[in-house]
C-alpha positions as CSV (number, residue, x, y, z in Angstrom):
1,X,-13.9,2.6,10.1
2,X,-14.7,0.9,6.9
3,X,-13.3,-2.3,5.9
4,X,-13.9,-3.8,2.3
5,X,-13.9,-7.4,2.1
6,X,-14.7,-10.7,0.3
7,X,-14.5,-14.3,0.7
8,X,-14.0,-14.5,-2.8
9,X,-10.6,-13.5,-2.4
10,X,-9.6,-16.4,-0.6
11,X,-10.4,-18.4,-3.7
12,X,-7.0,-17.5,-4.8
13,X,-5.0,-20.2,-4.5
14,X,-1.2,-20.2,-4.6
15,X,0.2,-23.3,-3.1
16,X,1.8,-25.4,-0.3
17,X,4.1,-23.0,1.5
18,X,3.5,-19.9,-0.8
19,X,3.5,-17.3,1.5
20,X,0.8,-15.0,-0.2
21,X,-2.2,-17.4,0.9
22,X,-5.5,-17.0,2.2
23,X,-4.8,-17.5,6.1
24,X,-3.5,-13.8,5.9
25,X,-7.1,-12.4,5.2
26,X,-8.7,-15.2,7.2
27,X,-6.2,-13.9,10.4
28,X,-6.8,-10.5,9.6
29,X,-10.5,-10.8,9.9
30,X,-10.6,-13.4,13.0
31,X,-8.8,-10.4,14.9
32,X,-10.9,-7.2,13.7
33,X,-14.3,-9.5,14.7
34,X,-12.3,-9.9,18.3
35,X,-11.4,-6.5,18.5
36,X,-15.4,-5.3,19.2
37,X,-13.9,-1.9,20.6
38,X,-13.0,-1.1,17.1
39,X,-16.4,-2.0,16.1
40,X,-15.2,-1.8,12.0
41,X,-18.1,-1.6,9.7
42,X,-17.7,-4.5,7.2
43,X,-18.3,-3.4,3.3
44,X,-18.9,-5.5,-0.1
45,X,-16.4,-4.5,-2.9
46,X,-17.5,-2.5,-6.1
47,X,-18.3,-4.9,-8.7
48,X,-15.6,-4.7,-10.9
49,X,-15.2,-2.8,-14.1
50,X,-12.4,-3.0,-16.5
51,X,-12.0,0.4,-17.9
52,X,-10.7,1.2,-14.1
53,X,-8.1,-1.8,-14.7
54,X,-7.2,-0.4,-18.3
55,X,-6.8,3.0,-17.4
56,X,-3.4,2.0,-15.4
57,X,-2.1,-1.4,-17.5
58,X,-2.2,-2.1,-21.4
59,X,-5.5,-3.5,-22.6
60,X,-3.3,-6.7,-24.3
61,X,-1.9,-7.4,-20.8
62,X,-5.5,-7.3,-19.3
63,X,-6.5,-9.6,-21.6
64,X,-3.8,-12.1,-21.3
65,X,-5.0,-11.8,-17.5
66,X,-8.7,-12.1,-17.9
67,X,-8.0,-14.9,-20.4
68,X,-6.8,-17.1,-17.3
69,X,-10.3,-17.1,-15.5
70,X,-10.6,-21.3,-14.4
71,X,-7.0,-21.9,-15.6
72,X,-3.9,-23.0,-13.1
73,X,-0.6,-21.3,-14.4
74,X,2.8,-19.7,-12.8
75,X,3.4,-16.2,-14.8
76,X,6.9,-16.4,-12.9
77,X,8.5,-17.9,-10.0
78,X,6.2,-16.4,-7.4
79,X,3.6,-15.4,-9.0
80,X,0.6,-18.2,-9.7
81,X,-3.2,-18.4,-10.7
82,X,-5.7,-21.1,-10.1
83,X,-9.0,-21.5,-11.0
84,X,-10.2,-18.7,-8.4
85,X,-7.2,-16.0,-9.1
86,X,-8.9,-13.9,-11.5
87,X,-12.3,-13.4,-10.0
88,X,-10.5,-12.7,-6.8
89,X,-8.0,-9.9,-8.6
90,X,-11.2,-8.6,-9.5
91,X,-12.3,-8.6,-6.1
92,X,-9.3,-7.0,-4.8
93,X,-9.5,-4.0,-7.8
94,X,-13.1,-3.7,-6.5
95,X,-12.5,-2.9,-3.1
96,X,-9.6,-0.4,-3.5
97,X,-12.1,1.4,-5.6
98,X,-15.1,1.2,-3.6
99,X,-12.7,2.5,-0.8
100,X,-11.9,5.5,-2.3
101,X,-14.7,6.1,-3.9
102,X,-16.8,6.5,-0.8
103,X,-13.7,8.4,1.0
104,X,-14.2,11.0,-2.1
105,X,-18.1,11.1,-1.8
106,X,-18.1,11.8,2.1
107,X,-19.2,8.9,3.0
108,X,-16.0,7.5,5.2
109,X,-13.5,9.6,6.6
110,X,-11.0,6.3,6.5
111,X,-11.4,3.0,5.1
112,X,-9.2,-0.4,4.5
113,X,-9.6,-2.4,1.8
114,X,-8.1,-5.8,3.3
115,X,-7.3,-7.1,0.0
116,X,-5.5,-10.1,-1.9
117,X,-4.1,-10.8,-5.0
118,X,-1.7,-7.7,-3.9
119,X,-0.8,-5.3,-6.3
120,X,2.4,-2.9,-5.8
121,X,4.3,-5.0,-7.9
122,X,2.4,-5.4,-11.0
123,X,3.5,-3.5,-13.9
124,X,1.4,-1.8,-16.7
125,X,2.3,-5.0,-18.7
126,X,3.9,-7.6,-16.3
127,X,2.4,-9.7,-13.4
128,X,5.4,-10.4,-10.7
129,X,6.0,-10.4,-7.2
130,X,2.4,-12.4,-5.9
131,X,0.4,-9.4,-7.6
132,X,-1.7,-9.4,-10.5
133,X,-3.3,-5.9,-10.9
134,X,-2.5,-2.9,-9.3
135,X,-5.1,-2.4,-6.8
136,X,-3.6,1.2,-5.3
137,X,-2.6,2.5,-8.8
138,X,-6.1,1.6,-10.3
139,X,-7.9,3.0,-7.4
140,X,-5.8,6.5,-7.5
141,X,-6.5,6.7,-11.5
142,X,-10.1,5.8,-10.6
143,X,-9.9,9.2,-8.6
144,X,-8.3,11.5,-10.7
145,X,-10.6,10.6,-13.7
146,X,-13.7,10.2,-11.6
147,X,-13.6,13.2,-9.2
148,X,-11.0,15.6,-11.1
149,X,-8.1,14.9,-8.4
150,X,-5.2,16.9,-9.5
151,X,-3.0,15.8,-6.5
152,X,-2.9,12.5,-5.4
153,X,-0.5,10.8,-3.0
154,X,0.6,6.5,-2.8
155,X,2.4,6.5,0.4
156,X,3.8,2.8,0.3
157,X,5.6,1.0,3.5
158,X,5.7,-2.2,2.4
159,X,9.1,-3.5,2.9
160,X,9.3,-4.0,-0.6
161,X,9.8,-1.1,-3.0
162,X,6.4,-0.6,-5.1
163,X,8.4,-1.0,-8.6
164,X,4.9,-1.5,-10.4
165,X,3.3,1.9,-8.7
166,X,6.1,3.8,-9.3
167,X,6.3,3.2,-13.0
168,X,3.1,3.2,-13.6
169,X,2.9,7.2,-12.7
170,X,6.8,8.1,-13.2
171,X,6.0,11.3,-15.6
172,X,2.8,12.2,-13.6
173,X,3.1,15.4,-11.8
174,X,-0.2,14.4,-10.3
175,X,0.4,11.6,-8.4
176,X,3.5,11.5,-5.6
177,X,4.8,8.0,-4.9
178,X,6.3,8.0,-1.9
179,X,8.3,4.5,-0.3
180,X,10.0,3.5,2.9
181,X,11.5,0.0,1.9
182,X,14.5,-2.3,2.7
183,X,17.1,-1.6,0.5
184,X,18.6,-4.1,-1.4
185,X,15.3,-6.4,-1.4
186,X,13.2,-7.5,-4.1
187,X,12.7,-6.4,-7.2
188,X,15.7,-3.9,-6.7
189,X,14.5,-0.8,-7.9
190,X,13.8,2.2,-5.6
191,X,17.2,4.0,-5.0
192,X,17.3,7.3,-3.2
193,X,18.5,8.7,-7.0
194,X,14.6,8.0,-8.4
195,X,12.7,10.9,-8.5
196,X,10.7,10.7,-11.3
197,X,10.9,11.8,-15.0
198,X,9.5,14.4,-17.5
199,X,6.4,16.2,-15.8
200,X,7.1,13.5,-13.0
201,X,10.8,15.1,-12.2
202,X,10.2,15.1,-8.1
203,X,6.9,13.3,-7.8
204,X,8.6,10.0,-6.8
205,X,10.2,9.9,-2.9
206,X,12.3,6.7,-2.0
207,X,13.0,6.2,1.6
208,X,15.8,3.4,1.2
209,X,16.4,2.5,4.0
210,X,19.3,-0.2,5.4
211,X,18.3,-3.6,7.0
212,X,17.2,-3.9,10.8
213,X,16.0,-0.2,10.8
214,X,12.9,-0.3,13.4
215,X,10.5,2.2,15.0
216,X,12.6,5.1,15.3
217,X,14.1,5.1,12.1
218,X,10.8,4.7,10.3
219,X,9.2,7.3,12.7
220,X,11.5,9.4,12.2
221,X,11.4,9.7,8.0
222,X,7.9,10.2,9.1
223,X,8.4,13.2,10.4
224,X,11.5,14.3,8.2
225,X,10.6,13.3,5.3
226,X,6.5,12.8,4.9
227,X,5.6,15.7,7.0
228,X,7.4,18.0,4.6
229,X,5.9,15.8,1.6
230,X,2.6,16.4,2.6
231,X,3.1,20.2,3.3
232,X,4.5,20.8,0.3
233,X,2.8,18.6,-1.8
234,X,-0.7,19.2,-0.3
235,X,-2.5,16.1,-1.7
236,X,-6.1,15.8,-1.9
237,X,-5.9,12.0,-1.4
238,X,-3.9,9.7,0.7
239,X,-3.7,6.1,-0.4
240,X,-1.6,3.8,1.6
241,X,0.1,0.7,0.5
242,X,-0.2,-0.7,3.4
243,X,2.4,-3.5,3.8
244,X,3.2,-5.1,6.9
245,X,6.3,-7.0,5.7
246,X,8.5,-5.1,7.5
247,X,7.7,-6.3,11.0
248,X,10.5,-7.9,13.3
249,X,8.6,-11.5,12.6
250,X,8.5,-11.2,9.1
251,X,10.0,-14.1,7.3
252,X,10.7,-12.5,4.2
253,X,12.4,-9.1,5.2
254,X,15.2,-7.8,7.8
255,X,13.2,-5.0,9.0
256,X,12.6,-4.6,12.8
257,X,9.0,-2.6,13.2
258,X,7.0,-3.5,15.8
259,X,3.3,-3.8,15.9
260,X,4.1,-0.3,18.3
261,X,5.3,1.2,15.2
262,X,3.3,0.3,12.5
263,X,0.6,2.0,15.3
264,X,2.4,5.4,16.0
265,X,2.6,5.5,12.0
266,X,-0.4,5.1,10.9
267,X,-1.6,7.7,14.0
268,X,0.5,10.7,12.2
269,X,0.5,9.9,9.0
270,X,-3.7,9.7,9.3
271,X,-3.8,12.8,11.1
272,X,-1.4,14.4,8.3
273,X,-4.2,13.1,5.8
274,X,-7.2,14.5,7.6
275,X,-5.6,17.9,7.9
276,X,-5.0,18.0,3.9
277,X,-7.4,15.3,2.1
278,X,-9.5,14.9,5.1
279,X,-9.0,11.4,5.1
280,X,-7.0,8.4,3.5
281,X,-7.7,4.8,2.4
282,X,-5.2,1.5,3.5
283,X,-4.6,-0.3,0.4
284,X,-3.5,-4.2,2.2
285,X,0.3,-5.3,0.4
286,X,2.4,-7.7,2.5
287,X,3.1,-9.0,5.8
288,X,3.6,-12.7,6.0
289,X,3.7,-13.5,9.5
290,X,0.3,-14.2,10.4
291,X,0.3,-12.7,14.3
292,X,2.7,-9.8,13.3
293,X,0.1,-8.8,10.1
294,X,-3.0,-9.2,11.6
295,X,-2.0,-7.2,15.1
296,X,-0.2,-4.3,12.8
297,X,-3.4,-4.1,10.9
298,X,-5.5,-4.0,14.4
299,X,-3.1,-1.6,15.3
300,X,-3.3,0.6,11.7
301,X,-7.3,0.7,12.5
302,X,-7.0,1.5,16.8
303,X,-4.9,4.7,15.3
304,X,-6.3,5.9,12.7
305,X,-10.0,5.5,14.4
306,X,-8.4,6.7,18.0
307,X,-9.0,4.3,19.5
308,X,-5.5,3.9,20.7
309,X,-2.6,6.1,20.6
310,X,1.4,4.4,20.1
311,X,4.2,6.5,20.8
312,X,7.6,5.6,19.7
313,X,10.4,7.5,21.4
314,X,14.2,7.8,20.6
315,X,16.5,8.7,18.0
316,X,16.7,7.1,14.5
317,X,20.0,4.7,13.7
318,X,23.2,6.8,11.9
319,X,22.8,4.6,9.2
320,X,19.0,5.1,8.5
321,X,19.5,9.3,9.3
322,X,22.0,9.1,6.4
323,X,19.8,8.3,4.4
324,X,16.6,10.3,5.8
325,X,18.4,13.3,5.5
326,X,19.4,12.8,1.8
327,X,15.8,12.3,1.3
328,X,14.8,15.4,3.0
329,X,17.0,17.6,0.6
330,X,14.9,16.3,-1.9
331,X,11.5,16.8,-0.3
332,X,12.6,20.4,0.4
333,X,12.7,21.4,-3.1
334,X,9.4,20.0,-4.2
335,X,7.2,22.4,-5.0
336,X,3.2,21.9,-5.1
């Protein structure tokens, strides 16, 4: 499996106990180069291009964020740039491209891009939430201009809903945004009621889930909710915002996924993407635990690649099949 990567990115700085920082990529790579049985092929980024930025945020926010190359600011309370941010935003851009750009061209069936600044958060105007540009959004607009994509899917289980992804494609019947978040949590959008708008109307799927839902409540809006998504949606590319902020050890969430989980997940929800796109790309979000983020993402690659298979047995929680089943309705009248 392909895994797009670059120093550079750890030249984003963010601060004494900010918990976006570079030890996550630095972890995540110490344990794929230990994992030799998953033998992942490692990948420069695209060099980066800002037409792919502009095509998903407005040209006077890009230039307010190009504009802070060397400089040290906060843009809000969590989200900061130092002299290194920029280059490493375009870094990030750069390998969510590159990912699906050789997943379109045939030349990976499934790649990562392990990634930072994240990106879920940022708006077509707004920096917030540790992200900067929208690394999944710009990589799936990349498609659909680049390749003629007509049906693109952003399935997102970062504990945090993706408010920037969502609104960013809202009125697009093209793309489906799809979410399995902790309810409640930052930024606060992402209610079971949004569903998109205008041509949109359906094309946005929000799995809200209560706190300390684990494997078999999220395993089973897999198979309630995305299995249907996909068959009725048929996309022609998977892109995952692939969060790991919802594991048990997570400091910022109240999620209870195991490594197991995030596993069995990433085993169905990859095989659902090779039967209709023949393949998908991982998008890195969250996941702030070092050990819990770095063994989910070993665990994401064992599955995806086969090299291991996770089940997760048992029957989801009342509270989270409340809320899976409302969800389903809504799946069930989407039409591709």
């Amino acid at each position: 499996m392909k895994i797009y990567y670059d120093e550079g990115m750890l030249d984003h700085e963010t601060g004494a106990n900010h918990p976006e920082r570079p030890e996550r990529l630095r972890a995540i790579r110490r344990r794929l180069v230990a994992s030799e049985a998953l033998e992942p092929e490692w990948e420069a980024v695209a060099p980066f291009e800002r037409g792919w930025v502009e095509g998903v945020h407005a040209p006077d926010y890009v230039e307010r964020i190009e504009s802070m190359a060397g400089e040290t600011a906060r843009l809000d309370p969590d989200t900061v740039v130092s002299p290194g941010s920029i280059e490493a935003a375009h870094l990030a851009v750069g390998g969510a491209v590159r990912a699906v750009d050789e997943l379109l061209d045939g030349d990976a069936e499934a790649g990562f891009a392990v990634v930072r600044p994240p990106g879920h958060h940022a708006e077509a105007d707004r920096a917030m939430g540790f992200c900067l540009y929208n690394n999944a959004a710009i990589a799936t607009h990349y498609a659909l201009e680049a390749f003629g994509i007509e049906r693109a899917l952003i399935l997102d289980w970062d504990v945090h809903h993706g408010n920037g992804t969502q609104n960013i494609f809202y009125d697009s019947s093209q793309v489906l945004y799809a979410s399995i978040h902790q309810r409640g949590l930052f930024p606060g959008s992402g209610s079971v009621a949004e569903t998109g708008r205008k041509e949109g109307r359906g094309r946005t799927v929000n799995v809200a889930l209560p706190p300390a839902c684990g494997d078999t409540d999220y395993m089973s809006a897999v198979d309630r909710v995305f299995e249907p998504m996909f068959e009725n949606f048929d996309p022609q590319l998977v892109v995952i915002s692939a969060g790991y902020d919802a594991h048990v050890r997570d400091p910022l969430a109240g999620m209870n996924v195991t490594t197991e989980g995030f596993g069995a997940m990433a085993g169905r929800i990859s095989k659902l993407a090779r039967e209709h796109a023949g393949g998908l790309v991982y998008v890195l979000e969250g996941g702030y635990h070092l050990e819990g983020l770095s063994t989910a993402v070993e665990a994401t690659i064992a599955a995806t690649t086969g090299h291991r298979a996770y089940e997760v047995g048992g029957e989801p929680s009342d509270k989270a099949r409340e809320v899976i089943d409302q969800v389903r309705s809504n799946v069930a009248a989407m039409k591709a």
